[in-house]
C-alpha positions as CSV (number, residue, x, y, z in Angstrom):
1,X,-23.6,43.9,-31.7
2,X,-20.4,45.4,-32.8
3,X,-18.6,48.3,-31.8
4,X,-18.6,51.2,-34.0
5,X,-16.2,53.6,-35.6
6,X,-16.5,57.0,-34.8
7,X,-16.3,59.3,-38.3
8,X,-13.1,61.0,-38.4
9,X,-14.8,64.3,-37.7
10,X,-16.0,62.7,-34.4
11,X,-12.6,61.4,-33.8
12,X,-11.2,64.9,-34.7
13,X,-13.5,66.9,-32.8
14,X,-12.9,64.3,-29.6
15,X,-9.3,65.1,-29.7
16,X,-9.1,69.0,-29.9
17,X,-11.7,68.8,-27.1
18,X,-9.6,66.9,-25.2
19,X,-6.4,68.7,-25.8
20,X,-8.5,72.3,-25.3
21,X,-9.2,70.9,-21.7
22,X,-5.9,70.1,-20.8
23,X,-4.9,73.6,-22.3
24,X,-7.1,75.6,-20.2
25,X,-6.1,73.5,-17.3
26,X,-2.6,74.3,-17.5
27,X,-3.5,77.7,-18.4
28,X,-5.1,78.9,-15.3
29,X,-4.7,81.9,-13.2
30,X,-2.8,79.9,-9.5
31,X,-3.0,82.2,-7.0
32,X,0.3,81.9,-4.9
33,X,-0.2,80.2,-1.5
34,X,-3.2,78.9,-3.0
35,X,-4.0,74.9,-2.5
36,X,-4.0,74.4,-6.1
37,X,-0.5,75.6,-6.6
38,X,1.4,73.9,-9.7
39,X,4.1,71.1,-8.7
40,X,7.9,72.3,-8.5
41,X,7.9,69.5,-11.9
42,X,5.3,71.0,-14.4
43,X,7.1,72.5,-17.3
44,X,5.2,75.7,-17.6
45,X,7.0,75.9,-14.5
46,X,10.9,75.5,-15.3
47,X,9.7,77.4,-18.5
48,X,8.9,80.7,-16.6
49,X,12.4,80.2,-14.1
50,X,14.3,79.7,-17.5
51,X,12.3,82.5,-19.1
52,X,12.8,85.0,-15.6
53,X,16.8,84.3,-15.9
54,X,17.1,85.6,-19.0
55,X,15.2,88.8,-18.7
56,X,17.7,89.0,-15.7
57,X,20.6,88.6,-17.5
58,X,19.2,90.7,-20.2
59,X,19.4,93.9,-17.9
């Protein structure tokens, strides 16, 4: 039996669910001290230092 194609609006939907998830993942609320805290190396991360020094500088 072969292997079949998924339509491409099964192939579209399977990738903006995927990409959603990954979203929402990186979106989350982390509480500080919690267990779940993001890595030192995420880039939402460095954004928010980068982000911080400028509003400082901007005062």
């Amino acid at each position: 039996m072969g292997v079949t194609r998924l339509k491409r609006k099964d192939r579209r939907n399977k990738t903006v669910s995927r990409v959603e998830v990954q979203f929402l993942k990186l979106g989350r609320n982390i509480e500080i001290g919690s267990r779940s805290q993001m890595s030192k190396k995420s880039q939402i991360v460095k954004n928010d230092e980068i982000l911080n020094q400028l509003a400082a500088q901007a005062k």
